[in-house]
Structures are given as C-alpha cells and as structure tokens.
N, C-alpha and C positions, 0 to 999 in steps of 0.2 A: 504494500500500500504506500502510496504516497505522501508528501507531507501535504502535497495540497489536500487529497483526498481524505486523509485525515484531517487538516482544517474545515472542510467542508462539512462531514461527518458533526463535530462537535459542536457546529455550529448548529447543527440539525437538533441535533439530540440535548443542547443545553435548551434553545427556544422552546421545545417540546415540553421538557420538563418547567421551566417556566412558566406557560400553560396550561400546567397540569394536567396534559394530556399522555395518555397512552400510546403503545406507536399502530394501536388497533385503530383508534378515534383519529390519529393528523392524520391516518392510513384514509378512510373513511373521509373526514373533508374533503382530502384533496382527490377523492375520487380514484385511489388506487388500492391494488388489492395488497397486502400488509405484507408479502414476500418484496413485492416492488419497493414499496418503501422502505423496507427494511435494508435492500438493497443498499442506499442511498445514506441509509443513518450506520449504517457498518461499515461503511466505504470500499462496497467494493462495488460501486455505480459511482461516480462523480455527477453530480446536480447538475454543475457547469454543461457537462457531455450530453445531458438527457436532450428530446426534444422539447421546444420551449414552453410548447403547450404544457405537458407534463413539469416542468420546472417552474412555472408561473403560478401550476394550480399547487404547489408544493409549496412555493413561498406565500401565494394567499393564508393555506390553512393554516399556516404557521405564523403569518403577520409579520412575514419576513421583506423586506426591499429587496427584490431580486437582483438591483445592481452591490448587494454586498458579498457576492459570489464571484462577479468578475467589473473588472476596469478595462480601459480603450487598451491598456498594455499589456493583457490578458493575467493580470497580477490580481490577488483578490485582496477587497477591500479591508482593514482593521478595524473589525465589526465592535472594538470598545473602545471606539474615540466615542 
C-alpha cells in the first residue's frame, strides 16, 4: 500500500468515525455495496482512482470536499489546516 493510499484511507475512516457512522451506513449513503467501500477505507482502492461519480457520492456521504483528495499537482490536500 501506498502512502498516498494510506493517506486517503484514514482520511476515510477518521470522517467516518466522526460521524459516527458505521462503514455499513457511509457504505449505504453513498450508494455502495460495503465490500466497495470497504475497499477504499482499507486502501486497497484509492478514492483518487475511482470513477468520479462513485468518488463524489463517497465524499457527499461523508461530508467530505472532494478537492481534499487531490490538487492541480496531483498532491493531496493537508486535510488539518
């Protein structure tokens, strides 16, 4: 796994728990089946790589800004400024 991929991951999985949701429930908002998203919170799918559709309905259910995933430099954002 990557470090970005790991960045991305805990970015998932901290909002999530914030939330206090389940990864059955953000699985469920954002309209995917909980293997999918599970995918994605373990990192071994990068968000970044998904299609957008699927990457945007991921950051809605999670109340995420999708540009904190990536920049014009394809460098991802420092999601605690």
């Amino acid at each position: 796994m990557t470090d970005r991929c790991k960045k991305e991951a805990e970015i998932l999985r901290k909002r999530r728990k914030e939330l206090g949701l389940t990864q059955m429930e953000a699985a469920v908002r954002a309209g995917l089946v909980l293997q999918q998203y599970q995918r994605f919170e373990y990192g071994n799918q990068r968000l970044s790589n998904a299609n957008m559709i699927t990457a945007l309905r991921v950051c809605a259910a999670l109340e995420l800004d999708p540009y904190c995933f990536v920049s014009n430099s394809g460098e991802m954002y420092d999601t605690d400024k």
